[in-house]
C-alpha positions in Angstrom: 4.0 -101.2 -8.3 0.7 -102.0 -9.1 -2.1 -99.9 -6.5 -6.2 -100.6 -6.6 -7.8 -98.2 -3.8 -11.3 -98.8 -3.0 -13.9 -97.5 -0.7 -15.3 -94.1 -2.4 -18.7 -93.2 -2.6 -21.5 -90.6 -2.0 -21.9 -89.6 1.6 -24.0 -86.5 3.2 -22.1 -84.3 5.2 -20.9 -85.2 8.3 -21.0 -89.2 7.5 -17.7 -91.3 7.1 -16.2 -93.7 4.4 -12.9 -95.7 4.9 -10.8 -96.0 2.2 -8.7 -99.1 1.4 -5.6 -99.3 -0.8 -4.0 -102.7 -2.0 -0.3 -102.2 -3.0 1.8 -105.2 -5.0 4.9 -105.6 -6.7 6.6 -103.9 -3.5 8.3 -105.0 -0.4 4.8 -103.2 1.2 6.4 -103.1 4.9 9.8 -100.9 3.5 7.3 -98.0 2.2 6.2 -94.6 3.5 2.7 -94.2 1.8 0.4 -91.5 1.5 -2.9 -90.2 0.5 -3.3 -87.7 -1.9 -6.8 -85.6 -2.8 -7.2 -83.9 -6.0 -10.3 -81.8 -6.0 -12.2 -80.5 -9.1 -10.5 -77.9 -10.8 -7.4 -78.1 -8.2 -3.9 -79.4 -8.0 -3.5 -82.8 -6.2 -2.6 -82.5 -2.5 -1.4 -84.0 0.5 -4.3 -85.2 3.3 -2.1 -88.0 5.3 0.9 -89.6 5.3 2.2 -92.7 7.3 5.7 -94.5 7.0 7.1 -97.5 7.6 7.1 -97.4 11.4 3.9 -96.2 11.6 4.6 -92.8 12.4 1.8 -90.4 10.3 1.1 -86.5 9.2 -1.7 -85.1 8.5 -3.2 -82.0 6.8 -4.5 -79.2 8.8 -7.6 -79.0 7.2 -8.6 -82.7 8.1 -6.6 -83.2 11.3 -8.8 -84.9 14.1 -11.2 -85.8 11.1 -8.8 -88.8 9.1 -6.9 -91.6 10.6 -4.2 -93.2 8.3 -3.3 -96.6 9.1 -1.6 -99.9 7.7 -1.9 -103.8 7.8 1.7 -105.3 6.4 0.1 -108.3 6.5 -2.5 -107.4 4.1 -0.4 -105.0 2.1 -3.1 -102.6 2.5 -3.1 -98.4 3.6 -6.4 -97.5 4.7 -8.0 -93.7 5.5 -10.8 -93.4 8.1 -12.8 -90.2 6.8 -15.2 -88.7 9.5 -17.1 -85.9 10.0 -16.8 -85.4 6.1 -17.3 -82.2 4.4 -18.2 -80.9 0.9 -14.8 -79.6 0.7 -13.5 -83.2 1.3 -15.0 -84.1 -2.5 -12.9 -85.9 -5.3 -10.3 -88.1 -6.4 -8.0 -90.0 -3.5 -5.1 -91.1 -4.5 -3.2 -93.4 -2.2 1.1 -93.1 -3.4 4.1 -95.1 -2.2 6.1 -93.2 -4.9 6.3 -93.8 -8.7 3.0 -95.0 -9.7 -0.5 -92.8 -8.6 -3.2 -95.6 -9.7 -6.4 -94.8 -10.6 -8.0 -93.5 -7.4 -11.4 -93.7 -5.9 -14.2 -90.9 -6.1 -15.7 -89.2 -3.0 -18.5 -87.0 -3.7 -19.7 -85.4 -0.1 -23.2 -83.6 -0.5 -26.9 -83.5 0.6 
């Protein structure tokens, strides 16, 4: 599986950035992906998840905040950040299983 997200940037607080991910070399429709923020100095974790039918989780600490959502036809995840934080800050990972990709930076600050 070959991943390329996209979308990261600097952003005050309070602004928004969507996030894209392009998956290939998978059947795109058949997988449950997620995204994944790892934080400076911290372990790698969970902010939203959405399968194959659409159905999606979300952390607590960004619920009402980030919207997961996926184009099959595009095989393309994509994460609608809002109200952003400096907490949000770092890598996101977006993860189908088996390969992480290289990620895409998000620095929130004033």
């Amino acid at each position: 599986v070959q991943l390329q997200a996209s979308g990261g940037g600097l952003v005050q607080p309070g602004g928004s950035l969507r996030l894209s991910c392009v998956a290939s070399g998978i059947i795109f429709r058949l997988y449950t992906f997620r995204w994944y923020l790892q934080a400076p100095g911290k372990q790698r974790e969970l902010v939203a998840g959405i399968n194959s039918t659409g159905i999606t989780n979300y952390a607590d600490s960004v619920k009402g905040r980030f919207t997961i959502s996926r184009d099959n036809a595009k095989n393309t995840v994509y994460l609608q950040m809002n109200s952003l934080k400096v907490e949000d800050t770092g890598v996101y990972y977006c993860y189908p299983g088996g390969s992480w990709g290289q990620g895409t930076l998000v620095t929130v600050s004033s």
